[in-house]
PDB file of N, CA, C and O in Angstrom:
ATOM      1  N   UNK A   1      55.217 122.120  42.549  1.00  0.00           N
ATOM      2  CA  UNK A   1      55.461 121.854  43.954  1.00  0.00           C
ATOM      3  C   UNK A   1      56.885 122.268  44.279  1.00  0.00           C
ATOM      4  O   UNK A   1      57.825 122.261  43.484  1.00  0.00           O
ATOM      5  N   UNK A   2      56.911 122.578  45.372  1.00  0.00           N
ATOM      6  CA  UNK A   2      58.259 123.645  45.349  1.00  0.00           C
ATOM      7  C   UNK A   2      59.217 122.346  46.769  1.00  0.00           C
ATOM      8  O   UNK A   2      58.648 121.466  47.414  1.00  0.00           O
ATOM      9  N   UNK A   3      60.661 122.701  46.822  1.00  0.00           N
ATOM     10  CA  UNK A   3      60.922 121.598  47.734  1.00  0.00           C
ATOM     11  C   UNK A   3      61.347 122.054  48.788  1.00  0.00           C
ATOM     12  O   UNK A   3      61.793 123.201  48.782  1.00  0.00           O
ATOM     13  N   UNK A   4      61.328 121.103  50.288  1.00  0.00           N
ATOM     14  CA  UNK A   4      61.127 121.576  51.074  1.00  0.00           C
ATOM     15  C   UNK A   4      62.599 121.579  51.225  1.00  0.00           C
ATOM     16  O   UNK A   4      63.426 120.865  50.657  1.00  0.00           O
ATOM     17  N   UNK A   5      62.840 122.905  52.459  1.00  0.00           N
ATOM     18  CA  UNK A   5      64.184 122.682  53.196  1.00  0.00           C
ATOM     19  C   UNK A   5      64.382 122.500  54.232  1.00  0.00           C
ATOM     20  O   UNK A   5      64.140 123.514  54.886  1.00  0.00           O
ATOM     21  N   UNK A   6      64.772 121.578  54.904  1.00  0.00           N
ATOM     22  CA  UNK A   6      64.768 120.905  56.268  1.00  0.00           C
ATOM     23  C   UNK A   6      65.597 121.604  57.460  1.00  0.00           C
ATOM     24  O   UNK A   6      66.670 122.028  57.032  1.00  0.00           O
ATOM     25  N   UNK A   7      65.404 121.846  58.840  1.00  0.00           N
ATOM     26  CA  UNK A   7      65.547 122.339  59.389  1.00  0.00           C
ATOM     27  C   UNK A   7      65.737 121.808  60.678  1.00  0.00           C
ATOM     28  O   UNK A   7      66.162 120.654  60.628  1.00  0.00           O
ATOM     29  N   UNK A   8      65.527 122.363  62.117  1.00  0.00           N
ATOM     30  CA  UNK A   8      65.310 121.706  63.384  1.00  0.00           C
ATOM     31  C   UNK A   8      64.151 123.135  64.186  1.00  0.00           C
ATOM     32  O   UNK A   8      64.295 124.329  64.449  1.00  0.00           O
ATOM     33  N   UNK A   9      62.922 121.991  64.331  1.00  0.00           N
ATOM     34  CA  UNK A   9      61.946 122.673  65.179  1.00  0.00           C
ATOM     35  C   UNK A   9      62.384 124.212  65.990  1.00  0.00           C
ATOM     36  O   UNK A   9      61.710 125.242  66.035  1.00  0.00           O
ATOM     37  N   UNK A  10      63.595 123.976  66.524  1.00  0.00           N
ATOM     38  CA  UNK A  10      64.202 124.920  67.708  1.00  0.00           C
ATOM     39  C   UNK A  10      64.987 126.190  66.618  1.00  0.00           C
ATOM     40  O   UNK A  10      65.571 126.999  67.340  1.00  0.00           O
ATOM     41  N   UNK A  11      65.097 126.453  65.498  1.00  0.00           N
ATOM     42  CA  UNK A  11      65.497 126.890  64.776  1.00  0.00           C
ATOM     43  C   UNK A  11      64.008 128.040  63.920  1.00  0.00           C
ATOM     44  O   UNK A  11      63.962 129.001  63.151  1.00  0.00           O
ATOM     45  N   UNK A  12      63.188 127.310  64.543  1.00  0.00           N
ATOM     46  CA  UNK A  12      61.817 128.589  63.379  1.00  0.00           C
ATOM     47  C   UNK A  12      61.739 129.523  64.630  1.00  0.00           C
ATOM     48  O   UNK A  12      61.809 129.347  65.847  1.00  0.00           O
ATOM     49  N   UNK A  13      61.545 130.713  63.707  1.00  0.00           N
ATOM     50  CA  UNK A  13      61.202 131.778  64.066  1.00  0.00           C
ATOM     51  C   UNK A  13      59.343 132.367  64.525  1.00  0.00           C
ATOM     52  O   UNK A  13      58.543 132.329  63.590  1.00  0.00           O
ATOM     53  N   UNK A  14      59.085 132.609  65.210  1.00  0.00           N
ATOM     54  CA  UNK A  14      57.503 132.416  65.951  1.00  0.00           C
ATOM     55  C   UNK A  14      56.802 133.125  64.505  1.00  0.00           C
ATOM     56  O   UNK A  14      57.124 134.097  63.822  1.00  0.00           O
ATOM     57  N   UNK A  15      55.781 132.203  64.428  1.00  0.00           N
ATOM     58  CA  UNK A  15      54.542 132.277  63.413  1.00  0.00           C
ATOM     59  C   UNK A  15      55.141 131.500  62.048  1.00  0.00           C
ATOM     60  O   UNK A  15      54.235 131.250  61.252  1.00  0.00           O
ATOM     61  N   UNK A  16      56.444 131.073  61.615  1.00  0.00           N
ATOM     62  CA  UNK A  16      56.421 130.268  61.120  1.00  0.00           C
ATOM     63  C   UNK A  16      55.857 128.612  61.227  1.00  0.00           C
ATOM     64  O   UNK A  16      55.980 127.901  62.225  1.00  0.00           O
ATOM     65  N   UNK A  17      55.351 128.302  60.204  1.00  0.00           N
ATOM     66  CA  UNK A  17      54.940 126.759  60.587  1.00  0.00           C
ATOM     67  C   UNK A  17      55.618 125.552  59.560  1.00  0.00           C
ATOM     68  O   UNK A  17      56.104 126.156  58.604  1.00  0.00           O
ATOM     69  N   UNK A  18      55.767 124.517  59.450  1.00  0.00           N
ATOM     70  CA  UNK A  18      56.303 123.731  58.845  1.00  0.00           C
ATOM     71  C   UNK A  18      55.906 122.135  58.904  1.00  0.00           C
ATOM     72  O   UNK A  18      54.780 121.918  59.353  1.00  0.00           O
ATOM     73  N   UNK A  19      56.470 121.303  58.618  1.00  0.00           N
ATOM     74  CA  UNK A  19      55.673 119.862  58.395  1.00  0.00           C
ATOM     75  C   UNK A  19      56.690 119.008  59.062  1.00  0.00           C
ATOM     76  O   UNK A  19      57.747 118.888  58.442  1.00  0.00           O
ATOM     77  N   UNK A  20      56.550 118.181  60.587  1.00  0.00           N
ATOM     78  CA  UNK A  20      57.768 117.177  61.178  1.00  0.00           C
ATOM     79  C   UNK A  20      58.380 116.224  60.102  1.00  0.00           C
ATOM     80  O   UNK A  20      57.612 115.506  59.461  1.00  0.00           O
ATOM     81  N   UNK A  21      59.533 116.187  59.905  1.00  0.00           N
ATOM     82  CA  UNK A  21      59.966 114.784  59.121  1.00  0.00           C
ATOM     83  C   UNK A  21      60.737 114.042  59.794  1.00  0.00           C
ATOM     84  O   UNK A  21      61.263 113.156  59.120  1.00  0.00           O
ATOM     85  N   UNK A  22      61.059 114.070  61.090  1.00  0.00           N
ATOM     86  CA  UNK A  22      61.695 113.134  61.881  1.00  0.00           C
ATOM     87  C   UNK A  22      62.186 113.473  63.085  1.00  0.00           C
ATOM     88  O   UNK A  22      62.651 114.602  63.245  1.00  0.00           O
ATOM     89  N   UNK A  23      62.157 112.529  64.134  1.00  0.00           N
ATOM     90  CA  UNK A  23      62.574 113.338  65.546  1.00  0.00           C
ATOM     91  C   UNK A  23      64.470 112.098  65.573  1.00  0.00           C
ATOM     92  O   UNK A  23      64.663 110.970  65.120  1.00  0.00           O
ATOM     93  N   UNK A  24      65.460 113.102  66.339  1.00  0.00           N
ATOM     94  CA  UNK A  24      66.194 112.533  66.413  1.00  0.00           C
ATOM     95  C   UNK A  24      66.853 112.565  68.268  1.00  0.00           C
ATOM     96  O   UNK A  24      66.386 113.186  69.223  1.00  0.00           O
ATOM     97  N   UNK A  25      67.741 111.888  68.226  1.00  0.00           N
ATOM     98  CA  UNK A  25      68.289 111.991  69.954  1.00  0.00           C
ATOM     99  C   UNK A  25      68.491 110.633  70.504  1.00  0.00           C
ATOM    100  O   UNK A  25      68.947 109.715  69.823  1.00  0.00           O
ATOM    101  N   UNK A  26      68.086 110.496  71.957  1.00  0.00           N
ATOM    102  CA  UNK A  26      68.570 109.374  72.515  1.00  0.00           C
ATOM    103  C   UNK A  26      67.040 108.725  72.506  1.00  0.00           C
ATOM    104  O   UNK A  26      66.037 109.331  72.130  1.00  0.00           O
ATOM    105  N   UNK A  27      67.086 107.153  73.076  1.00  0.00           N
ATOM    106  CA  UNK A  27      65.441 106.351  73.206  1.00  0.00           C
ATOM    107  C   UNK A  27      64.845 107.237  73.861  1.00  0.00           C
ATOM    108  O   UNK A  27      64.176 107.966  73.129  1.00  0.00           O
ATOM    109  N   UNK A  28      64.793 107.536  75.126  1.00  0.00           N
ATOM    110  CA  UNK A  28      63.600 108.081  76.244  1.00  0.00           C
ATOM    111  C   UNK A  28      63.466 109.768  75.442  1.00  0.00           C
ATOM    112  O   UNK A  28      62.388 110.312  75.683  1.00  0.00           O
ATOM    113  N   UNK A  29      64.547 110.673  74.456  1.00  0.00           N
ATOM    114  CA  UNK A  29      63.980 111.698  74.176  1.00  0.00           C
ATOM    115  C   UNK A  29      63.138 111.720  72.863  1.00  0.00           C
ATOM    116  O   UNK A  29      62.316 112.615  72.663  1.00  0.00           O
ATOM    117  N   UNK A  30      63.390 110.597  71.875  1.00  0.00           N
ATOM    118  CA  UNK A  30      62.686 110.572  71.081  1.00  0.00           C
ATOM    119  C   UNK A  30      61.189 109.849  71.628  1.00  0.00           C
ATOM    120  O   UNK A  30      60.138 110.259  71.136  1.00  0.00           O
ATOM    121  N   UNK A  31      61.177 108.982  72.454  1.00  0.00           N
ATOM    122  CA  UNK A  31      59.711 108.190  72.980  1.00  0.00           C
ATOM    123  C   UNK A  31      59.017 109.601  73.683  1.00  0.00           C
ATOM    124  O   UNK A  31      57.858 109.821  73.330  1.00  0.00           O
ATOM    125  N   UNK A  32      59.436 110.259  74.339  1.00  0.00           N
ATOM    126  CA  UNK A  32      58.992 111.589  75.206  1.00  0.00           C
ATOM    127  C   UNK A  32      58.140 112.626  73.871  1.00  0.00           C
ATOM    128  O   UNK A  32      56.993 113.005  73.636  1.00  0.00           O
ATOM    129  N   UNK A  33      59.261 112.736  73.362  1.00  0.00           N
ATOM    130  CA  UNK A  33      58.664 114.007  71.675  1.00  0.00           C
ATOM    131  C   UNK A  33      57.649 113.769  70.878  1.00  0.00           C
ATOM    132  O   UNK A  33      56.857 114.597  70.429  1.00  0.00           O
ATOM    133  N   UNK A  34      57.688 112.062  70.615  1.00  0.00           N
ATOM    134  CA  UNK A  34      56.485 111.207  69.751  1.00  0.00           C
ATOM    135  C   UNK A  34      55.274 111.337  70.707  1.00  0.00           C
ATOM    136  O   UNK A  34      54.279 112.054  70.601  1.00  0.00           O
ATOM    137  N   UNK A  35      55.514 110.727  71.371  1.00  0.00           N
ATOM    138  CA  UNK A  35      54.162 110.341  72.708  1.00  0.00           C
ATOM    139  C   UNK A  35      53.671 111.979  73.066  1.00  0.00           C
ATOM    140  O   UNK A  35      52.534 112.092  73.523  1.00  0.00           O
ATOM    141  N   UNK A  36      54.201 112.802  72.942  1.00  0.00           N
ATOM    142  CA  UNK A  36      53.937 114.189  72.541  1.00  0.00           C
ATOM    143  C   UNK A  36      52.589 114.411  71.602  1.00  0.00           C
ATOM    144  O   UNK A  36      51.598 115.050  71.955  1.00  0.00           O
ATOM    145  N   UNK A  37      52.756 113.781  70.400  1.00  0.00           N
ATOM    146  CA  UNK A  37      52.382 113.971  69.293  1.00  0.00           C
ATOM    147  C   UNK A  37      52.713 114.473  68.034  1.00  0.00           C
ATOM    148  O   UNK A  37      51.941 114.805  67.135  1.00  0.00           O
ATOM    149  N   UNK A  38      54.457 114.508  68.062  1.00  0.00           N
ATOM    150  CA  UNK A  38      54.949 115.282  67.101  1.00  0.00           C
ATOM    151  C   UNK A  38      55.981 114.128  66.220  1.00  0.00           C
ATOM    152  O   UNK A  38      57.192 113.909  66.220  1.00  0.00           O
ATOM    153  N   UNK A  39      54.699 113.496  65.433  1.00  0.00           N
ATOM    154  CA  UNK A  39      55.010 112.902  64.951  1.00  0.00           C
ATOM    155  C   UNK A  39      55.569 113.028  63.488  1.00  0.00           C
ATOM    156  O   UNK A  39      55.570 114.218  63.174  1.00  0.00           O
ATOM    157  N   UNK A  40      56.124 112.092  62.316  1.00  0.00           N
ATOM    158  CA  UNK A  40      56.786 112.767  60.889  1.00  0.00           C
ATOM    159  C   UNK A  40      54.998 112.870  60.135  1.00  0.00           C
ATOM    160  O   UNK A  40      54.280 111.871  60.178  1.00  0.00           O
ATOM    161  N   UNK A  41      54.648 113.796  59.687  1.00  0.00           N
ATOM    162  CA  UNK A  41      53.620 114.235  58.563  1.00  0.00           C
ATOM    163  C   UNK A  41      52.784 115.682  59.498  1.00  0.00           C
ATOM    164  O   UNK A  41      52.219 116.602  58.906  1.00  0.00           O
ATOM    165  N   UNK A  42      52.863 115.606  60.605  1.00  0.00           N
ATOM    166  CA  UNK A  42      52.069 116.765  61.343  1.00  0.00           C
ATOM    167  C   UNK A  42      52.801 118.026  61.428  1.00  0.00           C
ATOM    168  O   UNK A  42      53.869 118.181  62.021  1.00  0.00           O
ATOM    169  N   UNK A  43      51.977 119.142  60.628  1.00  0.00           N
ATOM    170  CA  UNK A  43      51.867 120.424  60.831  1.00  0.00           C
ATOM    171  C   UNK A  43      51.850 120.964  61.828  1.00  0.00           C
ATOM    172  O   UNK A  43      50.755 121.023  62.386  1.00  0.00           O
ATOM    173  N   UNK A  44      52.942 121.548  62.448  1.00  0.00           N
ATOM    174  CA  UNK A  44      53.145 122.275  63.294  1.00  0.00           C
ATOM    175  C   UNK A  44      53.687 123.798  63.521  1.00  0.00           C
ATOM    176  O   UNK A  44      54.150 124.130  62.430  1.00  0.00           O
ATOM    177  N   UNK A  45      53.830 124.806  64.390  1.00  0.00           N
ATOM    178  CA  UNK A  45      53.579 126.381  63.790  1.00  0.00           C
ATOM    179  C   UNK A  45      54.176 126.277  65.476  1.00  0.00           C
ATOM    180  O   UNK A  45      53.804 125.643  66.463  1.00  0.00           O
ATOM    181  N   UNK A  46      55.600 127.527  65.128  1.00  0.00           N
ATOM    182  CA  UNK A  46      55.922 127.846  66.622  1.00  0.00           C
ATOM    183  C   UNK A  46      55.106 129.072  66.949  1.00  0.00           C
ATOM    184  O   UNK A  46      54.983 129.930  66.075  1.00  0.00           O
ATOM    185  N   UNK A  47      54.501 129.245  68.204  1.00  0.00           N
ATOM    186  CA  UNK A  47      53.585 130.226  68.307  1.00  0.00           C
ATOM    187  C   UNK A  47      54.639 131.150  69.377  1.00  0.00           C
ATOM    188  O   UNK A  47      54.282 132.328  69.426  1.00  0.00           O
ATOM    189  N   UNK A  48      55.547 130.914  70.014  1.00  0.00           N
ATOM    190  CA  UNK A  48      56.494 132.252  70.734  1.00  0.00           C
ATOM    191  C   UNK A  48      57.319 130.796  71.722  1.00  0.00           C
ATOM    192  O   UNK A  48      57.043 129.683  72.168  1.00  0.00           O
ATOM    193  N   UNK A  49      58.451 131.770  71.633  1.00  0.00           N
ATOM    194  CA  UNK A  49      59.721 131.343  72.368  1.00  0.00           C
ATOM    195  C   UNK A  49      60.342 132.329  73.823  1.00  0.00           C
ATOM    196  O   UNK A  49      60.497 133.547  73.735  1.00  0.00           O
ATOM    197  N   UNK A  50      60.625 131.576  75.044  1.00  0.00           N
ATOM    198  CA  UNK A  50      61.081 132.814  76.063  1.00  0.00           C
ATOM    199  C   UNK A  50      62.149 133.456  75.649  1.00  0.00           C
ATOM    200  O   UNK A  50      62.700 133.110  74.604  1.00  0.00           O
ATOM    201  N   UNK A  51      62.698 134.685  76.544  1.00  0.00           N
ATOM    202  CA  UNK A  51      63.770 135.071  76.041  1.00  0.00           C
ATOM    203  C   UNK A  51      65.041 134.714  75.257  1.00  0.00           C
ATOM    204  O   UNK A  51      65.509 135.201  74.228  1.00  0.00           O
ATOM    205  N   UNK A  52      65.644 133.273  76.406  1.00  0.00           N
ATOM    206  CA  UNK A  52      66.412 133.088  75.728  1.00  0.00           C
ATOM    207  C   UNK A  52      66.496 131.764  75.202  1.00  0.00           C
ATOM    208  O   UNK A  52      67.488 131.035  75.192  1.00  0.00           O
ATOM    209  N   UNK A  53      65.085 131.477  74.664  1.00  0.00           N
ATOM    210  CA  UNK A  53      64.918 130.202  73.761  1.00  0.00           C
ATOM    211  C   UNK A  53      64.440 129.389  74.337  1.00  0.00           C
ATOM    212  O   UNK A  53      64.210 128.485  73.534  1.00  0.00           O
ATOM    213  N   UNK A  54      64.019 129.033  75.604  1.00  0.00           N
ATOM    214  CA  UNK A  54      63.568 127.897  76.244  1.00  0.00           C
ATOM    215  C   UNK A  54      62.778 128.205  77.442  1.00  0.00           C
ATOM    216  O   UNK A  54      63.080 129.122  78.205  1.00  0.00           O
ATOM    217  N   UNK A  55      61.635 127.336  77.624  1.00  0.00           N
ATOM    218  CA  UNK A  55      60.909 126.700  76.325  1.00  0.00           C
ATOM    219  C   UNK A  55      60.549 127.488  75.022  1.00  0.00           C
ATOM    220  O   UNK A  55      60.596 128.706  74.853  1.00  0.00           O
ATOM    221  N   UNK A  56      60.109 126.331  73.978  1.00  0.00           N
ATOM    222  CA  UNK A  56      59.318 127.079  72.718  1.00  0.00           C
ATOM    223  C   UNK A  56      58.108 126.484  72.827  1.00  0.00           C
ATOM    224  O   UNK A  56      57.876 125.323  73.165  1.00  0.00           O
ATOM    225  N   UNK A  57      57.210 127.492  72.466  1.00  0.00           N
ATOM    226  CA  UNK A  57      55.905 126.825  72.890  1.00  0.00           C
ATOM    227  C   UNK A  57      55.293 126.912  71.031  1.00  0.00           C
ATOM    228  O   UNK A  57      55.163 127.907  70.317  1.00  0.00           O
ATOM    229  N   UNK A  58      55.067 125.648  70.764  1.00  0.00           N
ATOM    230  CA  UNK A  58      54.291 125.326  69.359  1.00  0.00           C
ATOM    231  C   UNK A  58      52.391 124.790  69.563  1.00  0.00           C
ATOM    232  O   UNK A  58      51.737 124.377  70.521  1.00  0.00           O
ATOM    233  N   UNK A  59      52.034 125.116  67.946  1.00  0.00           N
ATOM    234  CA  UNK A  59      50.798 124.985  68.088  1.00  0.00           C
ATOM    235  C   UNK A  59      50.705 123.564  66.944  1.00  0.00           C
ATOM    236  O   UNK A  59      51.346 123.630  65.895  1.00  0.00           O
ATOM    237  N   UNK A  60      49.967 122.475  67.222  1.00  0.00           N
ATOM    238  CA  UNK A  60      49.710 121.465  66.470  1.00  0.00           C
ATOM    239  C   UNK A  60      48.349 120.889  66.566  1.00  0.00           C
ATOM    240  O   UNK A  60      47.917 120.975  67.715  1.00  0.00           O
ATOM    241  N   UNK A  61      47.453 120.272  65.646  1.00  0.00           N
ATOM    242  CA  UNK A  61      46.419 119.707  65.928  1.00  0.00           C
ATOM    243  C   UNK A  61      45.346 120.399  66.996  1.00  0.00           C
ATOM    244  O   UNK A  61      44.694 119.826  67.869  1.00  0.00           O
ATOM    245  N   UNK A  62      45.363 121.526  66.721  1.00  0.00           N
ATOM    246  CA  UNK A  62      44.481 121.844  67.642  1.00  0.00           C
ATOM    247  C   UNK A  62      44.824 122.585  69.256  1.00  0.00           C
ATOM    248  O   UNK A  62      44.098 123.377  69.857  1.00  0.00           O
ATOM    249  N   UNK A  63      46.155 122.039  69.691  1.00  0.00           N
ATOM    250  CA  UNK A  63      46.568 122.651  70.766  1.00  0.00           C
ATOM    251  C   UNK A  63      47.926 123.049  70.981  1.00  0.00           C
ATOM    252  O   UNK A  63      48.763 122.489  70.271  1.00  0.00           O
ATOM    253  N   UNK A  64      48.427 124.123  72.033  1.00  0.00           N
ATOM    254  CA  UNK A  64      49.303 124.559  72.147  1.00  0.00           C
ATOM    255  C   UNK A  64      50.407 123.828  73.293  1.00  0.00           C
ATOM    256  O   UNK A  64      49.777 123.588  74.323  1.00  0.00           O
ATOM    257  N   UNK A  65      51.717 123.449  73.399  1.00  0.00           N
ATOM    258  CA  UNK A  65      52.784 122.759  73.789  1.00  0.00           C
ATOM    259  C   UNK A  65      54.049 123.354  74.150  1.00  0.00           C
ATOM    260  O   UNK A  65      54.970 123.451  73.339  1.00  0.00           O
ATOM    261  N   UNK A  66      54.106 123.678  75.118  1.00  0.00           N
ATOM    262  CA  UNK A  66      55.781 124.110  75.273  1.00  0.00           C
ATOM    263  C   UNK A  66      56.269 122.688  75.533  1.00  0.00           C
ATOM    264  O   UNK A  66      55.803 121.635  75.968  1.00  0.00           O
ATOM    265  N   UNK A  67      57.601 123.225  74.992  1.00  0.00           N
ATOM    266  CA  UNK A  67      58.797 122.485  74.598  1.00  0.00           C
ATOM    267  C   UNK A  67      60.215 122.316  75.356  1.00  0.00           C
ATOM    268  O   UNK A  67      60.720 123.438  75.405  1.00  0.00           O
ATOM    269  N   UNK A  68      60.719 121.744  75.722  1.00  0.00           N
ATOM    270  CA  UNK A  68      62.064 122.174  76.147  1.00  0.00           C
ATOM    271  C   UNK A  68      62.812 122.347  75.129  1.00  0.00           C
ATOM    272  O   UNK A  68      62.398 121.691  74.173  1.00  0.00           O
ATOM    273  N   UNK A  69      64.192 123.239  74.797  1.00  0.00           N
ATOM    274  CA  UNK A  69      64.800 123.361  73.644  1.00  0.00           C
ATOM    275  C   UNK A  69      65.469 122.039  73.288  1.00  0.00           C
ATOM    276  O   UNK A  69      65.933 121.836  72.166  1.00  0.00           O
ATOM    277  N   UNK A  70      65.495 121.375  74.022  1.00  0.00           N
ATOM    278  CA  UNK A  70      66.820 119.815  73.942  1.00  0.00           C
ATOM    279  C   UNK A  70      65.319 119.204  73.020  1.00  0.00           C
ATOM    280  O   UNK A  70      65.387 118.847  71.844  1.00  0.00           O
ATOM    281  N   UNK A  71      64.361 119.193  73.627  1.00  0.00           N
ATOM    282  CA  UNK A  71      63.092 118.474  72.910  1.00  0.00           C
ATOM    283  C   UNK A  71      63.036 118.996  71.213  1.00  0.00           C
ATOM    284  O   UNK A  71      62.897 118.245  70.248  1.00  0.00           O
ATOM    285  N   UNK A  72      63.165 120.269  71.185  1.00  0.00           N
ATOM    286  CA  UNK A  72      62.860 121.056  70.183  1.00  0.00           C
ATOM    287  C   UNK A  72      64.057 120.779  69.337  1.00  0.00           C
ATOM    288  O   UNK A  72      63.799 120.464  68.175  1.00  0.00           O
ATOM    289  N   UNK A  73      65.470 120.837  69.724  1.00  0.00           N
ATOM    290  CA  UNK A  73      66.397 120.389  68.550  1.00  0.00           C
ATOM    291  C   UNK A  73      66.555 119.081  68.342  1.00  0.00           C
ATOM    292  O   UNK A  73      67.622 118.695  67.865  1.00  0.00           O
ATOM    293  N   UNK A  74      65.379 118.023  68.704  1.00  0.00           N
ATOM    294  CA  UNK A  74      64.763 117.013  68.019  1.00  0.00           C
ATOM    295  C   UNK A  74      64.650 116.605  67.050  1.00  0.00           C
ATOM    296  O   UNK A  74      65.048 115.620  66.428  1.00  0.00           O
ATOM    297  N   UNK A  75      63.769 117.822  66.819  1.00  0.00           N
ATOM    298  CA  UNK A  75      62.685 117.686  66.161  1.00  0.00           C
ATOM    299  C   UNK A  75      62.959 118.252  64.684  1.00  0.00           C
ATOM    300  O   UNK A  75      63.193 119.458  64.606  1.00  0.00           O
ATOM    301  N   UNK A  76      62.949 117.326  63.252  1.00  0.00           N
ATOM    302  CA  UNK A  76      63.164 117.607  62.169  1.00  0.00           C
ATOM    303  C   UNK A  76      61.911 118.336  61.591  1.00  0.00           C
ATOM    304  O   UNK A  76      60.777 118.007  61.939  1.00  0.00           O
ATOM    305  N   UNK A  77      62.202 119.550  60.508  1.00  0.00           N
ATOM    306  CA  UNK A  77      60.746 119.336  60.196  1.00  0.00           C
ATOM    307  C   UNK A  77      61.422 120.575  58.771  1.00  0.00           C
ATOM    308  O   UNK A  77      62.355 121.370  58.655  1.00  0.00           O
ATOM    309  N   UNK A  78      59.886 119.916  57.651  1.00  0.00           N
ATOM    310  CA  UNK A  78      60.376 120.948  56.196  1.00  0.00           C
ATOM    311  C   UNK A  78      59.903 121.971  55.885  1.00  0.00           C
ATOM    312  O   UNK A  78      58.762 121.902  55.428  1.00  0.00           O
ATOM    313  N   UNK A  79      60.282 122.775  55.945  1.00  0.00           N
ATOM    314  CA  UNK A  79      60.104 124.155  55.096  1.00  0.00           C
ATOM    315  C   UNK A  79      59.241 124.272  53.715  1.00  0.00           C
ATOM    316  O   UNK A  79      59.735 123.930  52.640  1.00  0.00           O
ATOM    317  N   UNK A  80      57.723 124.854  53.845  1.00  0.00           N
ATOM    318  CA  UNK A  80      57.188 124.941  52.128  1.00  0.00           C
ATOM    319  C   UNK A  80      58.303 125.613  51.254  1.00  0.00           C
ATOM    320  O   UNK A  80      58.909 126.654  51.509  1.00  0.00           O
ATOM    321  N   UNK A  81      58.432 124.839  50.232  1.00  0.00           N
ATOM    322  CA  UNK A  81      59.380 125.838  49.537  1.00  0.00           C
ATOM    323  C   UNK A  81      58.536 126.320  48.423  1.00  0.00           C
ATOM    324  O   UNK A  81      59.170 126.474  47.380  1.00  0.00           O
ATOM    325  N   UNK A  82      57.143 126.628  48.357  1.00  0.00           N
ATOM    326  CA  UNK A  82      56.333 127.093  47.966  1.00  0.00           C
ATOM    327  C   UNK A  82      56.186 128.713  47.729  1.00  0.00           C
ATOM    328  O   UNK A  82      55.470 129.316  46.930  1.00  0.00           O
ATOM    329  N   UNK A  83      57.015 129.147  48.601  1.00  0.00           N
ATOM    330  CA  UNK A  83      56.646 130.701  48.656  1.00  0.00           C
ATOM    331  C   UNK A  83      55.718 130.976  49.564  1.00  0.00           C
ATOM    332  O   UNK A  83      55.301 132.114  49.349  1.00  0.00           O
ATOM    333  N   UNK A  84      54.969 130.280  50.861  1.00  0.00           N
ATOM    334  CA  UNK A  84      54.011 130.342  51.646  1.00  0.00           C
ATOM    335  C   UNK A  84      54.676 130.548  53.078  1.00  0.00           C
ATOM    336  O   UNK A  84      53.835 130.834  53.930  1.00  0.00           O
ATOM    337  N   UNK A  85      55.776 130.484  53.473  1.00  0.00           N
ATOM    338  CA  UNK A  85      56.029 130.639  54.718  1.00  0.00           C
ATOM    339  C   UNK A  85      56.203 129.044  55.594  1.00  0.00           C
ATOM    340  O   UNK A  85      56.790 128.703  56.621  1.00  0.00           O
ATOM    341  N   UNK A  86      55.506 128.462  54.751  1.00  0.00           N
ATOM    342  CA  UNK A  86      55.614 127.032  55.636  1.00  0.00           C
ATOM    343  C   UNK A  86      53.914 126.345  55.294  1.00  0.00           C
ATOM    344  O   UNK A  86      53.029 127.157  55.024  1.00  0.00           O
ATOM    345  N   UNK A  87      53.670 125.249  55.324  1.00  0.00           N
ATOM    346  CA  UNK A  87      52.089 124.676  55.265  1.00  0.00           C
ATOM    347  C   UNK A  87      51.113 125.874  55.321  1.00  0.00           C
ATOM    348  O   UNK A  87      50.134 125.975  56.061  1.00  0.00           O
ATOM    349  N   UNK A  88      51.569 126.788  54.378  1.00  0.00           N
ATOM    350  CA  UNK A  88      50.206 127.282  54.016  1.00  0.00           C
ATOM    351  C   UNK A  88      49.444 127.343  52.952  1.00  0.00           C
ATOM    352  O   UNK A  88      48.907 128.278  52.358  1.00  0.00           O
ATOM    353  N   UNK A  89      49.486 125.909  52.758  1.00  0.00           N
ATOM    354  CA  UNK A  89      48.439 125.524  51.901  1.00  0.00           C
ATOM    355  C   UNK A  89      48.967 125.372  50.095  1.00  0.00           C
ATOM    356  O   UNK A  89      48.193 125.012  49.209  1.00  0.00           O
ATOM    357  N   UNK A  90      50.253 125.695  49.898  1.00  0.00           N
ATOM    358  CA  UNK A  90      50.841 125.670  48.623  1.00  0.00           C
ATOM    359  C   UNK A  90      50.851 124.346  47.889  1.00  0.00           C
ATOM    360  O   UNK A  90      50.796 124.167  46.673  1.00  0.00           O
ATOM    361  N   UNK A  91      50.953 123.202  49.138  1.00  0.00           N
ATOM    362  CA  UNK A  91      51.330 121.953  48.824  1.00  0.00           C
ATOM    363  C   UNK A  91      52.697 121.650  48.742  1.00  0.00           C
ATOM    364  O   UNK A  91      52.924 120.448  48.608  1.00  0.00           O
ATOM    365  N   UNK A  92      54.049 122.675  48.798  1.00  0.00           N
ATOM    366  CA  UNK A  92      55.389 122.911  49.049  1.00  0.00           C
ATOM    367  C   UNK A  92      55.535 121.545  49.863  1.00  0.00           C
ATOM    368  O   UNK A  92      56.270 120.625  49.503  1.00  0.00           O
ATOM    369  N   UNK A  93      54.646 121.533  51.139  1.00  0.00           N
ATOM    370  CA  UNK A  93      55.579 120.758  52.198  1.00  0.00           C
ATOM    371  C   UNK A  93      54.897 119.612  52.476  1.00  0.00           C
ATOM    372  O   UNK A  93      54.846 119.046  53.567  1.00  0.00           O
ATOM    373  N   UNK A  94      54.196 119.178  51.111  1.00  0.00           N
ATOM    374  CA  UNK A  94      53.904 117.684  50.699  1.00  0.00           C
ATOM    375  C   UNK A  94      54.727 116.666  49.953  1.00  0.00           C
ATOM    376  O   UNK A  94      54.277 115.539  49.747  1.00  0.00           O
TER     377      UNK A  94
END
């Protein structure tokens, strides 16, 4: 099992995906990000970002989410260090 390296949501590059390990910020932006659904253990995959970064729109559970970037540098999340790119399936980012 390879280990993960931790990062911030607003930081992956589109088609990477990775695993949340924690949202950080003030009460109402972390209650806003959770109630989202981007909670610590869920697989999530940025699917494209606007020009200049905001929104980022990610894919989780089934559906797609833009983001505001303040939302997105939230958002903790780990890197497979598997050699897979992120949760693809190595078990890295378990």
């Amino acid at each position: 099992m390879g280990m993960a390296k931790e990062t911030r949501l607003s930081e992956l590059a589109p088609g990477i995906a990775a695993r949340v390990t924690g949202v950080e910020g003030d009460k109402d932006l972390r209650r806003r990000v959770l109630d989202m659904g981007l909670v610590p253990g869920t697989e999530v995959r940025v699917q494209r970002r606007a020009p200049l970064g905001d929104p980022v729109s990610v894919v989780f559970r089934g559906y797609e989410l833009s983001l505001r970037l303040p939302e997105a540098q939230s958002v903790r999340v780990a890197l497979c260090g598997g050699g897979c790119g992120g949760c693809g399936g190595c078990g890295g980012c378990r």
